[in-house]
N, C-alpha and C positions, 0 to 999 in steps of 0.2 A: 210359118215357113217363108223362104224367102223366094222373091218371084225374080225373073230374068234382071228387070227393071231397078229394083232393090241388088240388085249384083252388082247391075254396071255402075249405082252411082257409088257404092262402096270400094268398087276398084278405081273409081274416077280418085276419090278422095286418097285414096294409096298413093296414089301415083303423083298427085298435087302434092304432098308432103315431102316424098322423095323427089323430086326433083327441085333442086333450089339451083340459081346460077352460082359458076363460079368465081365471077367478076362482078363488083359494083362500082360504080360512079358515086361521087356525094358531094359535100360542099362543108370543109370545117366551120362551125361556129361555137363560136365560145368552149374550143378544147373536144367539143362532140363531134358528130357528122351527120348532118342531115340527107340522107339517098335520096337520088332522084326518084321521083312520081312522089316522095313522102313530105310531109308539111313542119312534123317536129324533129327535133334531134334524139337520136337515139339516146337512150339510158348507158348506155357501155363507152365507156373508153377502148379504144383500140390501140395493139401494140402498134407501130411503126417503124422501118428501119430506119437504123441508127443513121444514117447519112443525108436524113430528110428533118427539114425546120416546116414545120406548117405555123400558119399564122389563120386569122377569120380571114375566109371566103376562098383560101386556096379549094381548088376542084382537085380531085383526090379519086385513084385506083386503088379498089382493096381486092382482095382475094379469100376466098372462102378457104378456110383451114381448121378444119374440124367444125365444133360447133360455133366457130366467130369468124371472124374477119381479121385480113393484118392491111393497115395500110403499105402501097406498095412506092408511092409515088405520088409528085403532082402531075398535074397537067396544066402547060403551059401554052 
């Protein structure tokens, strides 16, 4: 049986999953995007809109859109 204890860290863990942000920060390298606090580049390509050239070490807005991210812009 589950005791108080065993409750609250299973709803801790709920809640940690659902909640992701809806804006990230990153840094292109080499066609990928490495987020801030993270040290490698992500395995995914991300879409980008059509009106944006990135190149390595542009700083980059993405947005959370369903289960990925789109780049939205740089930052300059």
């Amino acid at each position: 049986m589950m005791d108080s204890q065993d409750f609250i860290f299973l709803i801790k863990d709920i809640v940690k999953q659902e909640i992701q942000p809806s804006y990230k920060l990153g840094t292109v390298t080499g066609g990928k995007v490495v987020f801030d606090g993270e040290d490698t580049a992500s395995g995914k390509t991300y879409k980008k809109l059509n009106s944006i050239t990135l190149a390595d070490n542009d700083r980059v807005l993405l947005a959370r859109v369903s289960s990925t991210y789109v780049i939205l812009g740089k930052l300059t």
